[in-house]
C-alpha positions as CSV (number, residue, x, y, z in Angstrom):
1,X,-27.8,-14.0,18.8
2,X,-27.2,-13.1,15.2
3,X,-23.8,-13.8,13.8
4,X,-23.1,-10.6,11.8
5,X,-20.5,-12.1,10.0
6,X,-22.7,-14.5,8.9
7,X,-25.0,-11.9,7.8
8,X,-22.9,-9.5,6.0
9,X,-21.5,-12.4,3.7
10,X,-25.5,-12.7,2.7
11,X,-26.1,-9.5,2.3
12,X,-22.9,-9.2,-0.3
13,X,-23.6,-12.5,-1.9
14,X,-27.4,-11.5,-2.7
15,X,-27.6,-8.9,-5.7
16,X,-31.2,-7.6,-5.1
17,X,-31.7,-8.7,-1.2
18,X,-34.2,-7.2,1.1
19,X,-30.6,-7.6,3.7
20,X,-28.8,-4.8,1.2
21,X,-28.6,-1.4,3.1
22,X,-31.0,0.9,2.7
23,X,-28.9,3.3,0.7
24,X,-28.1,0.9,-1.6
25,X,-31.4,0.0,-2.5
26,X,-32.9,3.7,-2.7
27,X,-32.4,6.2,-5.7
28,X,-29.3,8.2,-6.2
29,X,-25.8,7.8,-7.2
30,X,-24.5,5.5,-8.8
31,X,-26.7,5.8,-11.7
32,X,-24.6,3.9,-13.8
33,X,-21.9,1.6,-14.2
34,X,-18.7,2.7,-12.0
35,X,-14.7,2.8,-13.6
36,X,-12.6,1.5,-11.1
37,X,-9.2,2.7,-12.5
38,X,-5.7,0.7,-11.4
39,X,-2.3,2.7,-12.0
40,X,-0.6,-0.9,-12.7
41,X,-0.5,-3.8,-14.7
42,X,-2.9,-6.8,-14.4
43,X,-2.2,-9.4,-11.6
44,X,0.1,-6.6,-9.9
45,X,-0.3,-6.2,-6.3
46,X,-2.8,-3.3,-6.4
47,X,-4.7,-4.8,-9.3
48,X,-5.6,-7.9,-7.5
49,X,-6.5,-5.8,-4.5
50,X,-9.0,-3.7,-6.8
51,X,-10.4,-6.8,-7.9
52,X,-11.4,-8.5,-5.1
53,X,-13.4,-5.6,-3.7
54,X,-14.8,-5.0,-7.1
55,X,-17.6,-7.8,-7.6
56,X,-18.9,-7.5,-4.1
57,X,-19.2,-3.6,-4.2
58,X,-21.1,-3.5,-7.0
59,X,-23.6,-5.8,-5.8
60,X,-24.1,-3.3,-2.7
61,X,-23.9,-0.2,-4.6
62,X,-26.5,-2.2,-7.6
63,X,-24.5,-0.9,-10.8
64,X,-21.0,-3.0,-12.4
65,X,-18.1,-1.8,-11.3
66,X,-15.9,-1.8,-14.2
67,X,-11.7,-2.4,-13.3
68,X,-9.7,-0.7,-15.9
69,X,-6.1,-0.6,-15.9
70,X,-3.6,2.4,-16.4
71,X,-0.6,1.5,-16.0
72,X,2.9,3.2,-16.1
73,X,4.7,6.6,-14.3
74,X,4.1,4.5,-10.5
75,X,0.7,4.3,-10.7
76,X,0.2,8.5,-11.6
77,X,-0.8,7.9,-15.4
78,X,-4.1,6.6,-13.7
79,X,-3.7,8.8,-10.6
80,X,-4.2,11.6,-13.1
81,X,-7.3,10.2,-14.8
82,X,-9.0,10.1,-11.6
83,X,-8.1,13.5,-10.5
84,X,-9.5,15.2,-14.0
85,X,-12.8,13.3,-14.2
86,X,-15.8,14.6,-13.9
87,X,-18.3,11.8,-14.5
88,X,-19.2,11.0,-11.0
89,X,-18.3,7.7,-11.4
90,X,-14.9,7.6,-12.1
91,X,-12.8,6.4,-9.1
92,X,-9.1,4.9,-8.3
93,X,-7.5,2.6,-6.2
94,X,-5.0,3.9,-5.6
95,X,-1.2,3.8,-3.8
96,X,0.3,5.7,-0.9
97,X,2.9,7.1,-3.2
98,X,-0.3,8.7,-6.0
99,X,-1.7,10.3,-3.0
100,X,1.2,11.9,-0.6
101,X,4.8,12.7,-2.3
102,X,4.5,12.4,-6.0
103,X,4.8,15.9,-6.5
104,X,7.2,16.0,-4.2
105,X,9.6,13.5,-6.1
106,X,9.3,14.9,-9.6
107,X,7.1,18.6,-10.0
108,X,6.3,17.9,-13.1
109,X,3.8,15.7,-12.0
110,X,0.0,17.3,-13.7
111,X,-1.8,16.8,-10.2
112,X,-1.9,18.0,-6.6
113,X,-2.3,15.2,-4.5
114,X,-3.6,17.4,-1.8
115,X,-6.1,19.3,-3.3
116,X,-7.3,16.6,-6.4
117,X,-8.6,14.0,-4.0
118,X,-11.6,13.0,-2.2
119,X,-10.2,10.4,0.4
120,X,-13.0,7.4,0.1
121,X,-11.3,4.9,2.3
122,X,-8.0,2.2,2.4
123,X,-8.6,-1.2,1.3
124,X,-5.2,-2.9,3.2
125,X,-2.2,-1.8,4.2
126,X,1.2,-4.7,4.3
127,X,4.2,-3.8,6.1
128,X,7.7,-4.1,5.0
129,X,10.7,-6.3,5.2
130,X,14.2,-4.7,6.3
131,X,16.1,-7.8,5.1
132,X,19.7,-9.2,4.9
133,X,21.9,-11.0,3.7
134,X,22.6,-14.6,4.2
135,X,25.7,-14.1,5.7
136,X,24.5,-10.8,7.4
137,X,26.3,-12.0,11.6
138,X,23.5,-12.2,14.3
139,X,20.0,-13.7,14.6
140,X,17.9,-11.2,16.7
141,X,17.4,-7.9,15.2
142,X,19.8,-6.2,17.6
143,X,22.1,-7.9,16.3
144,X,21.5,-8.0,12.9
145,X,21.3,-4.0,13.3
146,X,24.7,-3.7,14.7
147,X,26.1,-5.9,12.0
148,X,24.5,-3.3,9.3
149,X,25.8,-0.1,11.0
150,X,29.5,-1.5,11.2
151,X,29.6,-1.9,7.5
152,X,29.4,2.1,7.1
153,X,29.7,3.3,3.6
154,X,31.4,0.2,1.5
155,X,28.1,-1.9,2.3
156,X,24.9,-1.3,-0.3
157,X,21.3,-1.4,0.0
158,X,19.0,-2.3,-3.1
159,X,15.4,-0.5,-4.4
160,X,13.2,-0.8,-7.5
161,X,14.7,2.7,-8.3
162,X,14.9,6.7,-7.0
163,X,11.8,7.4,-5.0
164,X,10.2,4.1,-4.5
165,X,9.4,2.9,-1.1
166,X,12.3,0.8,-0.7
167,X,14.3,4.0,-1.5
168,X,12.2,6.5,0.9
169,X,12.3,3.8,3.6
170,X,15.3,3.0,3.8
171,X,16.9,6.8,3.7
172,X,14.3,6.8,6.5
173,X,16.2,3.8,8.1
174,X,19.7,5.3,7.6
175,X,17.9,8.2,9.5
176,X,16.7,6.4,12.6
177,X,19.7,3.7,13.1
178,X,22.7,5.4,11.7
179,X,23.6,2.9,9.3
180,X,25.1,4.0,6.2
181,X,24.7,1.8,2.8
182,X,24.9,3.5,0.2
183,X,21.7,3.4,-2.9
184,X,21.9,0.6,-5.7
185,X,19.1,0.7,-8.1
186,X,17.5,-2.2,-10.0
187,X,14.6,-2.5,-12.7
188,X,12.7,-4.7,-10.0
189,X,12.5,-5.8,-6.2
190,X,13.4,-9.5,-7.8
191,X,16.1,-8.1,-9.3
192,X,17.2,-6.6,-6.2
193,X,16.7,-9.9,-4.5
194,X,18.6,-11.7,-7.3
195,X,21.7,-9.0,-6.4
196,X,21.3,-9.8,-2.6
197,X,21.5,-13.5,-3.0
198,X,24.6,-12.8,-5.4
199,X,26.3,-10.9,-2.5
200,X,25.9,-7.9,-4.3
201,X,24.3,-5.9,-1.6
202,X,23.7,-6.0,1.5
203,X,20.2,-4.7,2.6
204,X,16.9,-4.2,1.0
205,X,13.3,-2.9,2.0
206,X,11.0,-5.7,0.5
207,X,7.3,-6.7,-0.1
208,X,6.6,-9.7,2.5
209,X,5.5,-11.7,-0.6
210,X,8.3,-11.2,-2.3
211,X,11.1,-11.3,0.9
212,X,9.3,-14.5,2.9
213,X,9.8,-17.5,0.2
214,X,13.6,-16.4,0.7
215,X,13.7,-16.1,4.4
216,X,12.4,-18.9,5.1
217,X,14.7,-21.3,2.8
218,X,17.6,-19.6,5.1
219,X,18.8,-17.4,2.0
220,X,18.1,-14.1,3.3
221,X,18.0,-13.3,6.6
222,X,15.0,-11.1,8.5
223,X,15.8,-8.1,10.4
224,X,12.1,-6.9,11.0
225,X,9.0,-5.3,9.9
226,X,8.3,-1.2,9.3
227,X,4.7,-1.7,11.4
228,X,3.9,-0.5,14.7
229,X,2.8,-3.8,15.3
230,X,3.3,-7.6,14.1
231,X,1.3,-8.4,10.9
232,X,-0.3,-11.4,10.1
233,X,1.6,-11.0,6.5
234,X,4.5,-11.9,8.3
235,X,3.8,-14.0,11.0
236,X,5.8,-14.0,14.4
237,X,8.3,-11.1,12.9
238,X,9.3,-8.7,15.0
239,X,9.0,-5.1,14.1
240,X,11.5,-2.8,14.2
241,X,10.3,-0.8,17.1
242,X,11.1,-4.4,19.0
243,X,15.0,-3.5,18.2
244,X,14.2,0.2,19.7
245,X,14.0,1.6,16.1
246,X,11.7,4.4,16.4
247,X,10.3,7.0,14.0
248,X,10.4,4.4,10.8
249,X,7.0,3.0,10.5
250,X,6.0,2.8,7.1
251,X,3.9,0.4,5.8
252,X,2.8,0.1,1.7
253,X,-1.0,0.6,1.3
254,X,-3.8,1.0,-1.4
255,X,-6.8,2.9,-1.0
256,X,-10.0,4.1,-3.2
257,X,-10.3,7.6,-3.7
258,X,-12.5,9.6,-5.5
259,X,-11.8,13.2,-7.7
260,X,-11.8,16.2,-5.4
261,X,-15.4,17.2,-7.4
262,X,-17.3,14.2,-5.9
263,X,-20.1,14.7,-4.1
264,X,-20.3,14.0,0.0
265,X,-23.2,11.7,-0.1
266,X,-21.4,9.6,-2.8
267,X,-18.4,9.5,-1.0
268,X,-20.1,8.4,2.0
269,X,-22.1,5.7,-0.4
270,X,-19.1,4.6,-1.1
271,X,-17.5,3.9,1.8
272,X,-20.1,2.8,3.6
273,X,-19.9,-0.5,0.8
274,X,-16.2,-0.7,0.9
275,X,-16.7,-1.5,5.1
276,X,-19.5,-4.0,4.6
277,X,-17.2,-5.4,1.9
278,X,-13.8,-5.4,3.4
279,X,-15.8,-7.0,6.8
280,X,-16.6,-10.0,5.1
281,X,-14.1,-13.0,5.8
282,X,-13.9,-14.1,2.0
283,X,-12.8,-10.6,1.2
284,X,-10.3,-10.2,4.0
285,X,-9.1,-13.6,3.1
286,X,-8.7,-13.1,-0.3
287,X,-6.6,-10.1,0.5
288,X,-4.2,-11.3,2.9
289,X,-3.7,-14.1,0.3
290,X,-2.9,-11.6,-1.9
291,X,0.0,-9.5,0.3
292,X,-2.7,-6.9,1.8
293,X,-4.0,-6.8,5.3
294,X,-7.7,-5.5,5.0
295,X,-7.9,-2.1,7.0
296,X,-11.0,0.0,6.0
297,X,-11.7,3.0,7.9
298,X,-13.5,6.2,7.0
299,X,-12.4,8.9,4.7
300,X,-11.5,11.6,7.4
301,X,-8.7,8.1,8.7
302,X,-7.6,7.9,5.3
303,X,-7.2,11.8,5.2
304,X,-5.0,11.7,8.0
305,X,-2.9,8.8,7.1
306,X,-2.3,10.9,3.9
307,X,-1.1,13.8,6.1
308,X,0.9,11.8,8.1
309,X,2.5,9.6,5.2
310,X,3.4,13.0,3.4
311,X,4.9,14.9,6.3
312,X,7.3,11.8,7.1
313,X,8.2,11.1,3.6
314,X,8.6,14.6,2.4
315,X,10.7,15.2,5.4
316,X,13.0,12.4,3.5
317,X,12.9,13.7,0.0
318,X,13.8,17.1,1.3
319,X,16.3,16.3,3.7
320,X,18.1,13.7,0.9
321,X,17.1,15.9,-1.6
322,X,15.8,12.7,-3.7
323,X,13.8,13.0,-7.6
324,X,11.9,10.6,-9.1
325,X,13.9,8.8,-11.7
């Protein structure tokens, strides 16, 4: 039998192939080079994750596709770029937080992430740590649970600032568990690990990347992951829901989306590229190297997870009453 595997990594690593689908070969959109735009800085998380799928889509879809960055505002200076452009073929990878709640957060913000959008498809999705301190009593996450609700108010938990994921996830948390730390805001998640390993606080919602080096090295303690199940970013972790913690799944993603104005077929161009892309092991590789588990999916899954995402996290901005910084 044919390994498909096998043939999908030849069909991406051919430009012209016979093997390349047949829309990719036929007429049609795209008709010219592609703008890939990234709301953050080179080398950031979602950058590197743009990257990667950008070489082997455009030698599917037979045009470049170009990776420009916008950074600054959490991703919606680019976010905003892709929601007013009307080149068909301008597009966004984009982050969970550009395409649910950020009008929620601050309403000053120049787009409607439910009505700008064409949902193309996610690239990967990485879970998050709920992590300790060193000298946070207990091993097993039942126990580590009970130690963080008996600290009440006088204990503190650490986020890159109002609204981030850290902060959304964790009100989220203190919803689900009844624990009760109290907000601390950095200028980074290695600042807030820098203020945990101080003693400084207590708790923090953190990038596996960023949380696992530490762990590891017996400096911060792991209490579980917000997935509904174990992720390969993280190894044998347990999730929360292992500790009965239910209703506080949240997991970080990036996704490629489109302006609301672009046509079906080239939405479904697209996508159908990202699969075959994100299919291939050097791809999936590549992004679990870089912090992202590959996911794929079609636009009407993406769609949903947008629903879903926004519903539980503006249930959290509403009930906290929480603003963008």
């Amino acid at each position: 039998m044919v390994d498909k595997r096998r043939l999908l990594h030849s069909c991406a690593a051919l430009a012209a192939s016979a093997c390349l689908p047949a829309w990719a070969q036929s007429g049609g959109w795209p008709t010219r080079p592609l703008k890939l735009l990234v709301g953050f800085p080179p080398n950031s998380s979602p950058d590197t994750a743009a990257r990667i799928v950008a070489e082997p889509l455009a030698r599917l879809l037979g045009q470049s596709v170009g990776v420009e960055n916008k950074a600054g505002a959490s991703g919606n200076i680019a976010a905003n770029a892709v929601a007013k452009a009307r080149d068909d073929h301008t597009f966004g990878a984009l982050i969970n937080g550009n395409l649910t709640i950020a009008r929620l957060l601050d309403a000053a913000v120049p787009f409607d992430p439910e009505t700008d959008f064409a949902p193309v498809g996610l690239i990967g999705t990485a879970p998050l740590v709920l992590a300790a301190m060193a000298q946070a009593q207990g091993n097993r996450p039942e126990e580590l649970l009970l130690w963080a609700r008996n600290l009440g108010t006088d204990s503190r938990y650490g986020t890159p600032g109002n609204g981030t994921v850290g902060h959304l996830g964790m009100e989220l948390l203190k919803m689900r568990t009844s624990i009760r730390a109290q907000h601390q805001g950095f200028a980074g998640n290695p600042q807030v690990i820098e203020a945990m390993l101080a003693n400084q606080i207590q708790l923090a919602l953190l990038p596996p990347g960023l949380a696992l080096p530490h762990i590891r090295q017996g400096r911060l303690k792991a209490i579980g992951i917000t997935a509904p199940e174990r992720s390969p970013l993280t190894g044998d972790m347990p999730t929360l829901r292992e500790a009965d913690v239910r209703g506080a799944d949240l997991e970080i993603w990036t996704a490629l989306a489109a302006p609301a104005s672009q046509s079906p077929a080239a939405i479904a161009r697209l996508n159908g590229a990202l699969q075959t892309v994100l299919r291939t092991p050097e791809v999936s590789e590549a992004l679990l190297k870089a912090g992202w588990q590959a996911r794929g999916g079609t636009p009407e899954a993406l769609a949903r997870r947008i629903r879903s995402d926004t519903t539980t996290l503006g249930g959290v901005i509403l009930m906290r009453g929480i603003k963008a910084a």
